[in-house]
C-alpha positions, 0 to 999 in steps of 0.5 A: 342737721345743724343746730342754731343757738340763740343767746345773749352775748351783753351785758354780763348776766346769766339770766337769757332766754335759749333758742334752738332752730333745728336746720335740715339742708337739701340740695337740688341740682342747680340751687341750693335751699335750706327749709327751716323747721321751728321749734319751740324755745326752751319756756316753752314758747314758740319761736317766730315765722321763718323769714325768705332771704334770697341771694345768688339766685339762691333762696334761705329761708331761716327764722330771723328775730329778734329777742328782749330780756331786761330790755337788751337785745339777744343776739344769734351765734354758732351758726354751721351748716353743711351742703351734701355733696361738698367738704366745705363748711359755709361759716357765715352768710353775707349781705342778705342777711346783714342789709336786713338790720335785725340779726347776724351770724358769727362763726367759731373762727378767728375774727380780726377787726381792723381800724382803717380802710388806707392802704395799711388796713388793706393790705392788713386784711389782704395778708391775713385771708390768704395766710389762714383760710378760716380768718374773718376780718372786718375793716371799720373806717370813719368816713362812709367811703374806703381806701383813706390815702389812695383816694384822698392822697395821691395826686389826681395826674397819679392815676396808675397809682389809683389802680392798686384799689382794684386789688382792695376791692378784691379784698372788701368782696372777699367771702370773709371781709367785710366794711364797716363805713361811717364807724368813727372809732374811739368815738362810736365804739372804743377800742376796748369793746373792739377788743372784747367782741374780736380776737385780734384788733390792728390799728390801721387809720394812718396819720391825720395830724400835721407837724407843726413849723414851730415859728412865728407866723404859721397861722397867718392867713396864707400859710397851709399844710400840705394835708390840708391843701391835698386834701382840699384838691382831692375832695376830702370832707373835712378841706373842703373849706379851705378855699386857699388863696392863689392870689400871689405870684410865688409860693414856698413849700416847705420840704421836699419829698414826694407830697411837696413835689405833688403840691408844687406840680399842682399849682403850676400844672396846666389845666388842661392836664388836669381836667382830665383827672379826678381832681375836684371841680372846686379846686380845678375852678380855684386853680383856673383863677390861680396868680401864682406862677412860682414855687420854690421847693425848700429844705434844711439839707442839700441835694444829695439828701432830697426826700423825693423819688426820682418819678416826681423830680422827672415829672416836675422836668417836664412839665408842660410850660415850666422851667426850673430855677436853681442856684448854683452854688446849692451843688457845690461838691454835689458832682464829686460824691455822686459815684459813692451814692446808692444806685437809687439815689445816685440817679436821682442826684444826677438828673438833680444836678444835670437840670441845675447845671448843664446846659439843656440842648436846643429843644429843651432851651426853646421850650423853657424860653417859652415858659410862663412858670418856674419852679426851683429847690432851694436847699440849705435853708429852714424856716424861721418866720413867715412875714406878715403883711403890714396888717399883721393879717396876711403872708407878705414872706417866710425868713429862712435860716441859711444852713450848712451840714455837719457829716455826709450822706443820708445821716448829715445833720443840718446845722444853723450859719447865723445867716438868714434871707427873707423870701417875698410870696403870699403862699406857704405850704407847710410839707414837713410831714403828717403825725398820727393821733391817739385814737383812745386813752387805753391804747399806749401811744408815744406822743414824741415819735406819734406812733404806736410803740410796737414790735413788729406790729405787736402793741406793747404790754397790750396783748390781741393788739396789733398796729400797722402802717404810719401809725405803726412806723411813722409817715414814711415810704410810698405805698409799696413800703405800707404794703410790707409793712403791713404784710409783717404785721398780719405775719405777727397776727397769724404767728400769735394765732399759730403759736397759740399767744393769741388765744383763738379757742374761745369764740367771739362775737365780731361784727354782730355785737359791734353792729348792736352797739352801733345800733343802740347809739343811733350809729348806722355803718355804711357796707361795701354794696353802699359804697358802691353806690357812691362809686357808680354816682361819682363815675357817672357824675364824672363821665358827663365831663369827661373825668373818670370821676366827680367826688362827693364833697361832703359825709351828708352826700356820701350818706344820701347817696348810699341809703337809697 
């Protein structure tokens, strides 16, 4: 026998209606069911009809209302019940009871709500249920659809990368998991009533602003960021516009790490290839138009500094009807400090210098007589102007500074000769890097560095505040290193719920009194199952042309699709 209490949890006043459901549970063989009795409420009056709710062939008949007093809504709580026969507590019933709108149950355990459903917010929730068996975690993301960079980052040819979203699904399906979608935090709710209906609160929702060039230029027609042009070609609601005009022979993209390389192989990577993938139907159309048969790749130091790994530069090798272009004296010096790198970096170097240098051996000489395409790095050189055309409207060329390096290894600074060289192209993709943004004034954010200041994940001078991922370090690593990352601030959460920093005795309502909030703002969250509505129509849609998927390009479609 269990007793459910009802009571108001918002605003601050004492005046409250009480309810009490006595809970009698039997167990037949095969099935479980629970049979509701109704009490009357504590003035007397008498509680609701009880409501049937079904799942995993298992029927729950338990009294679902709800209650007004001074117009506000009374909300269920504290809900335990116990099964004969097993040693488990059941502390909370999922979807059935949520998809019906009207009420949710909370538990005593620790609640930890999470904003952002990338691979930090993620591996985030991941860490935490298997650290402690009695964490509920629920995940909040802005868009209607979860896995942030994984869907919307990696490159469409990087299918293997994807795969790491199976694990994540795991995660979302866990028992006490739960996504919120179309939750736009710091807007739909703040991050203050976050804090007061959950225990814990991490900052996961990565890094959505562009560092800035800082030259004269930048916002001619033609020249974009690297975000924005990923995020065009792989179905990002908000790129979806960009329509980027491919109309010029050579494109310059500025930096040299992973994501630079990923939008140089792009523009240059055979259709066919691409067909294949789940790259968008409207850039795979843009790119079927495209002129552009030359990217040059630059940065402000040399080869043995390059930012990518060495799986893209080998991938950018061997692209299908490519060549590569570089200039010699770029390496200078280069085959002399190669056996004092790092093993990692020692490879990468080498395979650097052999495609540079070395005379290729026959097959490789035909194939790359054959190509119609070119790319190249150009090293030493920062950007100091991108050309107009003589309209003033349009990208004619970028000037770059001609640089020269002032120390050695990864910790050579990059220093102005005086010299510059300009550099004719239509095209300027901008890959210096992503910023975060301040997601709410009450959340400390240091604007120069763009993360949250943080000790190991802990939110300075901001108790129950945790951050992880690029918000937590900044826009670095690939995404094994946000999975450390995060397990380390999931590690701090969990140490502060052991030693008892984090005060986890008193309950909190989580989900239920976000989920009211929403509600009376007109704010209607998009679950896992709705997702997974969105996920089936977009492998439909993608299997009719021989894609693993077809993305839906706008919030309006994901929404249509998953309220049916």
């Amino acid at each position: 026998m269990s007793t459910l209490s009802v009571f108001k949890i918002y605003p601050q006043n004492p005046c409250f209606r009480l309810w009490s459901l006595s809970l009698s549970v039997s167990k037949a063989q095969g099935s479980s069911s629970l049979n509701t009795r109704s009490d009357s409420g504590s003035d007397g009056s008498d509680c609701p009809e009880p409501l049937s709710l079904t799942r995993d062939n298992c029927t729950v008949r338990i009294t679902v209302f709800q209650l007004k007093m001074s117009g506000h809504k009374l909300l269920f709580s504290g809900l335990k019940f116990w099964t004969p026969g097993s040693n488990k507590w059941i502390n909370r019933l999922h979807d059935g009871v949520k998809r019906s709108g009207t009420v949710s149950f909370s538990s005593g355990n620790p609640k930890v709500c999470i904003v952002g459903s990338g691979p930090a917010g993620f591996y985030t929730a991941q860490h935490l249920i298997k650290a402690r068996q009695d964490v509920e975690v629920d995940i909040y993301e802005r868009l209607p659809v979860p896995f942030g960079l994984v869907r919307f980052g990696v490159a469409p040819d990087h299918p293997e990368v994807k795969n790491v979203i199976n694990t994540f699904t795991q995660t979302a399906n866990h028992s006490r998991c739960s996504f919120y979608g179309n939750v736009n935090v710091g807007k739909d709710v703040s991050v203050e009533e976050l804090q007061q209906a959950y225990h814990a609160v991490v900052l996961s929702y990565g890094a959505e602003g562009n560092r800035s060039m800082g030259v004269p230029g930048e916002d001619l027609a033609g020249v974009y960021s690297a975000k924005d042009f990923v995020g065009w070609y792989n179905g990002l609601p908000s790129c979806r516009e960009l329509s980027p005009d491919l109309s010029c022979e050579t494109a310059v993209v500025l930096g040299q790490g992973n994501v630079a390389l990923d939008v140089a192989r792009i523009l240059l990577c055979p259709l066919d290839i691409l067909k294949s993938t789940d790259i968008t139907q409207l850039a795979l159309e843009a790119l079927a138009e495209s002129k552009v048969r030359r990217v040059l790749i630059v940065g402000r130091r040399g080869p043995v500094q390059v930012a990518c790994t060495i799986k893209e530069l080998r991938e950018m090798v061997n692209l299908p009807d490519t060549r590569p272009e570089m200039v010699a004296a770029d390496f200078e010096g280069v085959q002399e400090a190669v056996n004092d790198l790092p093993r990692p970096r020692k490879r990468l170097t080498e395979l650097m210098l052999k495609t540079a240098m070395e005379v290729p051996g026959e097959k490789e000489q035909e194939r790359r007589k054959k190509a119609s395409r070119v790319w190249g790095f150009r090293f030493f050189r920062s950007p100091v102007e991108v050309l107009s055309d003589p309209d003033h409207k349009r990208t004619a060329g970028i000037r770059l500074a001609i640089n020269m390096l002032e120390g050695s290894g990864e910790s050579a600074r990059a220093v102005l000769t005086g010299e510059v060289e300009d550099v004719t192209c239509g095209l300027v993709i901008s890959s210096i890097g992503y910023k975060s943004l301040p997601i709410d004034a009450s959340v400390p954010f240091d604007s120069h560095r763009a993360i949250v200041p943080n000790i190991m994940g802990r939110v300075q001078q901001a108790t129950g505040l945790y951050c992880s991922g690029w918000l937590k370090t900044g826009p670095t690593g690939v995404i094994a290193t946000t999975m450390n990352n995060s397990f380390d601030t999931a590690r701090s959460v969990v140490e502060d719920m052991d030693s008892r920093r984090l005060d986890v005795s008193a309950g909190k309502p989580g989900s239920q009194s976000i989920s009211a909030l929403l509600d009376e703002r007109g704010v209607k969250p998009v679950l896992f199952s709705d997702w997974e509505k969105i996920d089936a129509l977009e492998t439909r849609r993608g299997e009719a042309i021989g894609k693993p998927r077809e993305k839906l390009l706008t919030v309006e479609e994901m929404l249509l699709e998953a309220r049916k």
